[in-house]
N, C-alpha and C positions, 0 to 999 in steps of 0.2 A: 576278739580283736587283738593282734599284735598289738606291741607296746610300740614298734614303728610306727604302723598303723596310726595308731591314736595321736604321736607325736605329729604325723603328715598332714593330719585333720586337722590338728589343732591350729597348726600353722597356715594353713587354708583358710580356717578359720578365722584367721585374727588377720588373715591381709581381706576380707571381706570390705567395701568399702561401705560408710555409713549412710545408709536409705535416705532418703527426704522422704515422707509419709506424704508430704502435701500431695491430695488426689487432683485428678482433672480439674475438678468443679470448683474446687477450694484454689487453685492455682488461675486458672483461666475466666473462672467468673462470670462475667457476661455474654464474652465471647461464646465460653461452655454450653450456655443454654441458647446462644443464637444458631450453632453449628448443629447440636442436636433437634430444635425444635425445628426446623427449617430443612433437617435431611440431608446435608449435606454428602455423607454418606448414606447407604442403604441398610447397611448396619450399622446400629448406635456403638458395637464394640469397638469400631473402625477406631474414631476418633480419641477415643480414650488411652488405646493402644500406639498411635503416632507418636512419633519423634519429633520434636521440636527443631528446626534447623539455626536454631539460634538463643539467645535467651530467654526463656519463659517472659521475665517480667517485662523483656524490650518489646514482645512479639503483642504482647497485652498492649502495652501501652500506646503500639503501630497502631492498632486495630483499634484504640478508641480516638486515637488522633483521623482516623482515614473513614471509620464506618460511617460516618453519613455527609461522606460527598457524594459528589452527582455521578454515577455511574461507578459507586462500589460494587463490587459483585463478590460475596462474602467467599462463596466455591474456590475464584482463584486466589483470595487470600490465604483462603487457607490452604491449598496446593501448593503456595507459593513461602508457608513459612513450615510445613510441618510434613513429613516422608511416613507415608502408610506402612502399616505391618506386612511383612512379606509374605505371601501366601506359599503354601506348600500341598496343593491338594493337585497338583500334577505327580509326585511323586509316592503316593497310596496305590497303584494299580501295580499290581504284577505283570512282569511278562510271559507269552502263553505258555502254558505247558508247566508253572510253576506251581508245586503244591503247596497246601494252604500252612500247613507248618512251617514249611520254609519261609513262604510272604511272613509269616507274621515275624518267624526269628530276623528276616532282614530287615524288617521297619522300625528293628529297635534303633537302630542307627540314624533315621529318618524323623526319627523322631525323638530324641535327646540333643538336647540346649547343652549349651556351655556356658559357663559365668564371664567368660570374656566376651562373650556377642553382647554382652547387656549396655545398652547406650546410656551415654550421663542424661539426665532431668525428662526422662520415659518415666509412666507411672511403674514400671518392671521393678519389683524388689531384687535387690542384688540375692545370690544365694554362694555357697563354697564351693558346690561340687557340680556337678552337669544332673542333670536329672531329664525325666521324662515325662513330655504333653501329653494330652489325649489326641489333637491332630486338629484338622480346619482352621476355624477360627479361635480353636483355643490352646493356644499357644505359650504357656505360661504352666506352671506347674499346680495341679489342683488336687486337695486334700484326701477324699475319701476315695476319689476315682482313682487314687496311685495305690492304695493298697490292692485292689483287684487287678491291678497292671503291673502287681511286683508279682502276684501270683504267675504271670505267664515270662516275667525274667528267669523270676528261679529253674522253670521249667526250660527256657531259653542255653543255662546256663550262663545269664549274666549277674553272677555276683558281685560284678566290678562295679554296676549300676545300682544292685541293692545298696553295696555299701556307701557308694553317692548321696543315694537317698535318705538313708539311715542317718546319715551325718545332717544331710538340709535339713531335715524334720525337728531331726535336737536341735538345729541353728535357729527355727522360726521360732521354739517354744522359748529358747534359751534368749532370745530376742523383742520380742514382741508379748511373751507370757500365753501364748495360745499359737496354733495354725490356723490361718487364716485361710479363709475359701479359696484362694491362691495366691499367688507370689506377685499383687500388683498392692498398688495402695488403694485404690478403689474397694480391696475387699476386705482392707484390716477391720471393718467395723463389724465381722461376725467370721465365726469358725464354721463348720459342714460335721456331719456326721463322723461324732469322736472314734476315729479306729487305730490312734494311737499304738493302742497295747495292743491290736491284731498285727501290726505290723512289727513290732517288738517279737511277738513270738515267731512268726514267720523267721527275724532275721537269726534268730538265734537257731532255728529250726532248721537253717539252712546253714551254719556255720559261718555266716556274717558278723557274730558280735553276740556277746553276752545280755542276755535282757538285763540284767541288774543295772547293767551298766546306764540303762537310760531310764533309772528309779526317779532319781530328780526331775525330771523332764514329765512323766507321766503325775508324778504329784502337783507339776506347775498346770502344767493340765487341767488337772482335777480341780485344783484351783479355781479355775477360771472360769468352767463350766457350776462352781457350788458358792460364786462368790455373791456374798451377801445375804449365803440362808440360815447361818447361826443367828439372825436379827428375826428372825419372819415369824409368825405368830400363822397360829389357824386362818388361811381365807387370804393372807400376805401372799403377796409377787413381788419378786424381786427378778430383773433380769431375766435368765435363765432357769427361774427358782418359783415352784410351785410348789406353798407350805397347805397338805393335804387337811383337812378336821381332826384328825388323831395329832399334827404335828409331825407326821413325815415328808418329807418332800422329795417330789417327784421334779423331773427336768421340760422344760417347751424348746422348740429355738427361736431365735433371737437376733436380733441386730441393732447396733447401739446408737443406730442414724434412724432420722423420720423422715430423708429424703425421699427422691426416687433416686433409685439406683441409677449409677452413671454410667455401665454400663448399656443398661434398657432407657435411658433420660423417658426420649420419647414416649414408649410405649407403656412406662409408668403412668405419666401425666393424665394419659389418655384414659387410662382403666379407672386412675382416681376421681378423673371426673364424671365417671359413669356411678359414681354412687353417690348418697345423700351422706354419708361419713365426711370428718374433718380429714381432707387430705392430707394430713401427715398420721393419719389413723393408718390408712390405706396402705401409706408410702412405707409405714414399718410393718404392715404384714407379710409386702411384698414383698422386704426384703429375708425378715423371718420364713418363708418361704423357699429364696432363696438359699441358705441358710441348712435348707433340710435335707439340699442334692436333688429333690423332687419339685424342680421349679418347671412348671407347675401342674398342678395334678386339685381335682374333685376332692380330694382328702383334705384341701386346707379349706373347703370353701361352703358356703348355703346356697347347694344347685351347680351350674356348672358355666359362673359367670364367676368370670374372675374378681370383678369388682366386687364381690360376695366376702374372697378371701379375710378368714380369721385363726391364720397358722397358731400365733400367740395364746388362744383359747386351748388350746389344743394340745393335750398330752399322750407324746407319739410312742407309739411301743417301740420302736427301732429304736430312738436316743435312748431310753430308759434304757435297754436293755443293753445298751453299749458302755454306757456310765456303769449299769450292774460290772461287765466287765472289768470295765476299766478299775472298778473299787477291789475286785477278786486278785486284778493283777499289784495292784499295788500292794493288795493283801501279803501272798504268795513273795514278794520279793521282799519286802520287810522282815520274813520269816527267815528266807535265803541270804540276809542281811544281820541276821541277832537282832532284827529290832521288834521286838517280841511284844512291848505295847504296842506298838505303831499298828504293827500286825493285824494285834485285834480287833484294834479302833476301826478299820477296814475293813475287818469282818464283821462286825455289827453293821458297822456302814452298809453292806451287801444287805445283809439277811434283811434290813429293815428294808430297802429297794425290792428286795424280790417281794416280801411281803405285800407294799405298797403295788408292784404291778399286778399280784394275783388277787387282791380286795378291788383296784378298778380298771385293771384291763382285760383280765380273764372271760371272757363272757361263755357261761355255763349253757346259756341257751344256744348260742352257734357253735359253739366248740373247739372256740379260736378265740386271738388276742386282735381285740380292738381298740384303735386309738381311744381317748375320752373326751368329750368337751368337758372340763371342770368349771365356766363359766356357766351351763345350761344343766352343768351337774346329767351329764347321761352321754351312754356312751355312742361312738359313731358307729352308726350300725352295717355303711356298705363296708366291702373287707377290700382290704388293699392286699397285696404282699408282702408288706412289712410282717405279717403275721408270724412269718416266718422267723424272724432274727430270734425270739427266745428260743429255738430248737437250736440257730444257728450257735447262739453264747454256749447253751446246754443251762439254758433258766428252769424251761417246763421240764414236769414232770414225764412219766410213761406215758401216760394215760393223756395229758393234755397234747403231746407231739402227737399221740399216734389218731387225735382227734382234732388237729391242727394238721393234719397231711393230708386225712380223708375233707375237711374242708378247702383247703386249698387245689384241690383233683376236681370236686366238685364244682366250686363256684368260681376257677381261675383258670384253671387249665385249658388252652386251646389247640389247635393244631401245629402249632409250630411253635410251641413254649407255653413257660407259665405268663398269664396277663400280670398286668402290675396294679389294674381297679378292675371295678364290676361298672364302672361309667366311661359313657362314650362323651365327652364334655368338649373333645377339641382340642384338649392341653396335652402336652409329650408325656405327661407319665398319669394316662388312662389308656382305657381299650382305646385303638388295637394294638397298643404299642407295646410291645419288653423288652425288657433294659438287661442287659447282662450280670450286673451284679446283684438282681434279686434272683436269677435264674442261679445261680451261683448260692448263695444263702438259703435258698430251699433247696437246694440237691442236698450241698452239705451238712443242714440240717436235718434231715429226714436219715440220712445215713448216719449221723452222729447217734440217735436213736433205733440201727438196724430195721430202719423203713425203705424200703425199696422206692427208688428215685430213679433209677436205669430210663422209666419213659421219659421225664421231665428233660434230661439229659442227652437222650437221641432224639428228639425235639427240636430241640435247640442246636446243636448241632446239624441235624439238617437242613436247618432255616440256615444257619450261617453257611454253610458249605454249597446250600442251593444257589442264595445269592452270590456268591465267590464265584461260581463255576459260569455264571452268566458275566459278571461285572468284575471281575479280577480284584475285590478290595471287601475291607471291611466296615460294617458303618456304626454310628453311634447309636442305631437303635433300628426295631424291627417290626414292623407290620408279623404280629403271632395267630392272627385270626384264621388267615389262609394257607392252606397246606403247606407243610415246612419246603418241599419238591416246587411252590411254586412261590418263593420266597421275595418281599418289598422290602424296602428302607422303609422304617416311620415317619410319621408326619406331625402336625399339630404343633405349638408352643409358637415363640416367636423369630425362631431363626429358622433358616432351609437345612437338610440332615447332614451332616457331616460328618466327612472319610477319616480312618485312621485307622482305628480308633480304641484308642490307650486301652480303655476296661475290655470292650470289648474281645479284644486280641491275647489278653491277660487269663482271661475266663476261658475263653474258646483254648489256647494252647494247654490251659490244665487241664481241660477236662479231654480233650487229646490225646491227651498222655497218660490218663486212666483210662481211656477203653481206646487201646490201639486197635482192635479189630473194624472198630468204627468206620463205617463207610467216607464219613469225613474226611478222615486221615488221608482219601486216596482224591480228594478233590482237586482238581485240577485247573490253574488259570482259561478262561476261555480265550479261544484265537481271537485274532485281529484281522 
């Protein structure tokens, strides 16, 4: 990064204007839970997302003077004080005849904010530079889905947007001490899947900017996700922090609320009352859950009832294996830095993780890495796709990848992608659905190990290009059961599927760009 550069940012930086954290619930109060429990909207995101048309605290205090006279009608109050989030799902569809590389290079536009649209006292955290949504209804910048979405910039040729990014990223950490599941205050109370240091390397990889340069940032990081495990004894939890019987520890995720998400208000409520647990048991797995990117999915739960969910039990191999990174990368830059203690302290750091993941995630008997319950002491036996990510860091060994490839073909693989569970539960990240960025972390982990991924990859590609050539767009997830040639949108979770779509488009354009021959490459918007 230029030394202009840097000066430009910084300067962006420092006219950022200062957040109010205060969330929906914690600002609006009563009102908060009459609007969502009542439905106001049809999605609970709606409301959260609104603009005030006036003072927060005047609009409260309308609305306890007026709520119970004779012919309140709570709907037009709140029409009448608060301007919904814009939608943009008319402008995801291509016009005919367009091919799918191109849709995707022009939706970069379609889909990058700017810091000056951000309205005063909206829960929206201010951020420096323009950055990129995923699309629908999620409209706000979100943590682990942008690193799969910077994968199809680069390819795009938008470095202008990497180095956007690159900056807001250091601005959340540099700000708040961690990335928050996105840029609103509704979700300071937990981070998403740490991909930090993947996106460091990307940028540097791409001649965006020096990884060193974002040493500090990846240590506040680390930080945040190891805070409070120098105290933890054998059998201790802290947070994020899983102290193993030997005294190593392992990572869960996490959220620092017992509410229900504000967000989901409603559709929390309703789940926690469907179990005999202390609803704010519930209400922090949910959001833990949340929390993991895979909201929600059979892998947090006992059976395929939500109300079940016990994310917090639960030690995932994905986070592990991303904190392994993340301790390698800080390793590696401390070295590139003369700081030669620091260094090793990071390297110990590492090897004791990787050890920790191969004593209890490894499972000898299936031949893959499965999550663990450390509460029930055993591990989770159906296999998700996460299995994948130690090939993708480069954790496993030979022998463990090339037995972690042959189980994943076997027990995942379907016609039009890798699955993301071996359970059909009803939630968006089990059968039949796949998500792009685990289709992504097993291609290129399997090739990180010279294992042949080529099917996985024109799989998935066919399903996106099948569905593009019928419906002119891309979506956030994908019916993989049924031949890639006769390709659906997914289903299941709590929201309807939604256009765009940031990862999606991210993934598809890289892997485009490594097999040009690909029939994809030649997909065509369908007429009108």
């Amino acid at each position: 990064m230029s030394d202009d550069t840097k000066r430009h940012n910084e300067e962006r930086t420092a006219s950022v204007p200062k957040a109010d954290t205060l969330t929906p619930a914690d600002r609006y109060q009563e009102l908060f839970i009459a609007v969502q429990m009542e439905r106001v909207f049809d999605d609970s995101k709606t409301f959260v997302d609104c603009v005030p048309r006036g003072d927060p605290e005047g609009i409260l205090d309308t609305y306890r003077e007026r709520c119970d006279d004779e012919g309140f009608r709570l709907s037009d109050f709140v029409h009448a004080h608060f301007d919904p989030p814009q939608k943009h799902t008319s402008h995801y569809t291509s016009p005919p005849g367009q091919s799918l590389k191109d849709h995707i290079d022009s939706l970069w536009g379609v889909l990058t904010r700017h810091p000056h649209q951000h309205p005063p006292n909206a829960s929206i955290l201010p951020l420096p530079n323009d950055y990129v949504v995923p699309g629908g209804r999620f409209a706000e910048l979100y943590y682990w889905d942008s690193y799969f979405t910077m994968l199809g910039l680069a390819e795009s040729g938008r470095h202008d947007l990497l180095a956007s990014m690159a900056n807001n990223f250091a601005y959340l950490i540099d700000t708040y001490g961690h990335v928050p599941n996105g840029n609103r205050t509704y979700y300071l109370s937990r981070s998403q899947p740490p991909v930090f240091a993947l996106m460091v390397e990307l940028f540097e990889d791409k001649g965006v900017c020096k990884a060193i340069e974002y040493l500090p940032r990846l240590r506040k990081e680390y930080n945040y996700w190891m805070a409070g495990a120098e105290d933890l004894r054998p059998g201790d939890t802290r947070r994020h922090c899983v102290c193993l019987d030997d005294g190593s520890i392992l990572n869960r995720y996490w959220d620092d609320r017992d509410s229900p998400r504000e967000e989901s208000y409603r559709e929390d409520v309703l789940t926690a009352r469907k179990s005999s647990r202390p609803l704010h048991h519930v209400y922090r797995e949910l959001r833990a859950g949340a929390a993991s990117g895979w909201d929600f999915s059979s892998r947090w739960c006992d059976g395929t009832e939500l109300s079940t969910i016990r994310t917090t039990s639960i030690l995932p191999v994905d986070l592990n294996c991303f904190l392994y990174k993340l301790e390698r990368q800080i390793c590696l830059l401390n070295h590139a830095a003369g700081q030669r203690k620091q260094a090793e302290k990071f390297q110990q750091r590492a090897e004791i993780r990787k050890q920790a993941i191969e004593r209890m995630l490894w499972s000898e008997h299936d031949g893959a890495y499965l999550d663990y319950d450390w509460e029930r002491d055993r591990p989770r036996e159906a296999l998700n796709s996460a299995t994948a990510v130690p090939l993708f860091i480069g954790l496993a060994s030979r022998d463990q990848a090339r037995r972690t490839a042959q189980a994943l073909r076997d027990r995942l693989l379907c016609e039009g992608g890798l699955g993301t569970s071996e359970q059909l539960s009803g939630q968006q990240w089990d059968q039949p659905n796949g998500w792009a960025p685990l289709q992504w972390m097993a291609i290129r982990g399997m090739r990180n190990y010279d294992i042949d991924a080529d099917d996985i990859a024109c799989r998935w590609l066919r399903t996106v290009g099948s569905l593009y050539k019928r419906q002119s767009k891309l979506v956030e997830k994908y019916v993989i059961t049924h031949d890639g040639e006769n390709a659906e949108g997914g289903g299941g979770g709590e929201y309807p599927l939604q256009d765009g779509f940031g990862w999606t488009n991210g993934v598809t354009r890289r892997l485009l760009h490594e097999d040009p021959g690909n029939e994809a490459n030649e997909a065509k918007a369908a007429s009108r």
